[in-house]
N, C-alpha and C positions, 0 to 999 in steps of 0.2 A: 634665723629666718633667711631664706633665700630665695630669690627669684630668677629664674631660667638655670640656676647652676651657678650666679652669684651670690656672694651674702653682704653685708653691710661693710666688712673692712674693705671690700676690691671696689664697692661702690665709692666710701671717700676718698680712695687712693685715685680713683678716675677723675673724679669733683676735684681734688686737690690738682693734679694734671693741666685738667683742665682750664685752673683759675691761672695756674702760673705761664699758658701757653699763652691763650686767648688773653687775660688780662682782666683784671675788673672790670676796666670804663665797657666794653664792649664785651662784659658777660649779659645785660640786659637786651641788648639788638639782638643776639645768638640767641636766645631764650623763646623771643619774639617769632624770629625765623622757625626756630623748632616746633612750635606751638602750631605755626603755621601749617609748617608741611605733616603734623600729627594731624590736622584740620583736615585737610585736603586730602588726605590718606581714608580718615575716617570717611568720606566723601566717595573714594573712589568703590569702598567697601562695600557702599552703603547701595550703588548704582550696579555693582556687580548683583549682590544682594536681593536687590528689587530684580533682576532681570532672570535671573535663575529662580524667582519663587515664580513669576511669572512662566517661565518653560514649564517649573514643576505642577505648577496648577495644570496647562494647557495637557502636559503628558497625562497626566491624572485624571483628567478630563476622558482624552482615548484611551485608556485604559479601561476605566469604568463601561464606557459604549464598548470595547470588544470583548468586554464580558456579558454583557448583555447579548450580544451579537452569537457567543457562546451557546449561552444557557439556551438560544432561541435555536439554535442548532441541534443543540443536545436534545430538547422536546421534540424537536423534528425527526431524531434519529430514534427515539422511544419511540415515536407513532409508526414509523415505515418499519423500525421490528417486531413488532408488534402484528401490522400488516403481514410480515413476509412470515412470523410465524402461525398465524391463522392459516394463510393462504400455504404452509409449509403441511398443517394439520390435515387440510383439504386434501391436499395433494395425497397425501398419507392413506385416508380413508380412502380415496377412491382407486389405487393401488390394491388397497386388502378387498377391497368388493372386486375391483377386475380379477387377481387372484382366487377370489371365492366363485366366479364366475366359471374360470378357465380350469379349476381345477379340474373335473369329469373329461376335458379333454387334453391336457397333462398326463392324467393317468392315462386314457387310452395312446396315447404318443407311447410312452415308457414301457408300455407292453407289445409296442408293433418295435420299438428297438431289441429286443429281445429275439424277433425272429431272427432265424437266419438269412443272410443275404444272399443263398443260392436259389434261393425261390422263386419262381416267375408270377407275373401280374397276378396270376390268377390263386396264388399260395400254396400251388403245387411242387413238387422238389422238379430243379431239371435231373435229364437223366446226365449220364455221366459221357465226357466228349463232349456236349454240346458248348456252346459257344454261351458265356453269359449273358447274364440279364439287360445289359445291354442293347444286345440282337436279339431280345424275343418280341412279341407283338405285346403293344400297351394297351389298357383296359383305360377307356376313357370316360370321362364324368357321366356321362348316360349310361356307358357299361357295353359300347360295344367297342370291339376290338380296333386298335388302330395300327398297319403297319410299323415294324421297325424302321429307322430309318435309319439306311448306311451313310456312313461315312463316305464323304469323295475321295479319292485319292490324290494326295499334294502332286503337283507337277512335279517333275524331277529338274534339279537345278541345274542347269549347263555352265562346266566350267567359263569364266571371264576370259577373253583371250588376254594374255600378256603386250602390252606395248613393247615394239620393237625399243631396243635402246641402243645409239651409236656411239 
């Protein structure tokens, strides 16, 4: 049998030590003393002990509430997904009706791309020389004609003079 890594023989050989250092008369007061300070050890154990089950209660404590504080969260975060996916569905459907809406004039777009762009307001071809569609007269929302409008001409930039340098 051993305890800590000693066994019985290293134990009398220390008791034997012991008796022949210290002495009989005063192996009783030594024994006393030891007993003591094992007392007062167990004591300090004991106060460490009670003070850390105490933290470990308290941590345990907020622990418990920030799991709750979680889970109340977590419910929170179901509901607004929940929310953003409806309102994502919503969103969806009235996309495919404005698309079911705007289709007839989709098509009619994709077929006026189709023309060519030499063609004046009115879907006649210009002739040839003339000047693009640009410069010709606009066909406007009521359908009468509205001038072209030129261009101004940019001023022409005058060079900066140079400063004299001495």
């Amino acid at each position: 049998m051993e305890i800590l890594g000693v066994g019985y023989q290293e134990l009398l050989l220390v008791f034997a030590l012991l008796v022949i250092v210290v002495g009989p008369k005063r192996m009783p007061e030594m024994a006393y003393h030891l007993g003591r300070a094992v007392k007062t050890l167990q004591g300090y154990a004991r106060v460490v002990r009670d003070e850390f089950s105490e933290e470990f209660g308290y941590l345990n404590e907020e622990m418990e509430a920030l799991k709750s504080d979680v889970g109340e969260v977590q419910g929170s975060m179901r509901e607004v997904e929940e929310d953003f996916k409806a309102v994502q569905s919503e969103v969806a459907q009235a996309g495919n009706e404005a698309r079911d809406a705007t289709a007839p004039v989709a098509e009619e777009f994709e077929e006026l791309k189709t023309v060519p762009a030499q063609l004046d307001a009115n879907g006649a071809a210009a002739p040839k020389g003339t000047p693009g569609p640009a410069h010709l007269d606009r066909l406007s929302a009521d359908g009468s004609q509205e001038p072209a409008s030129t261009p101004e001409p940019e001023p022409e930039a005058t060079p900066a003079e140079k400063p004299l340098v001495f």
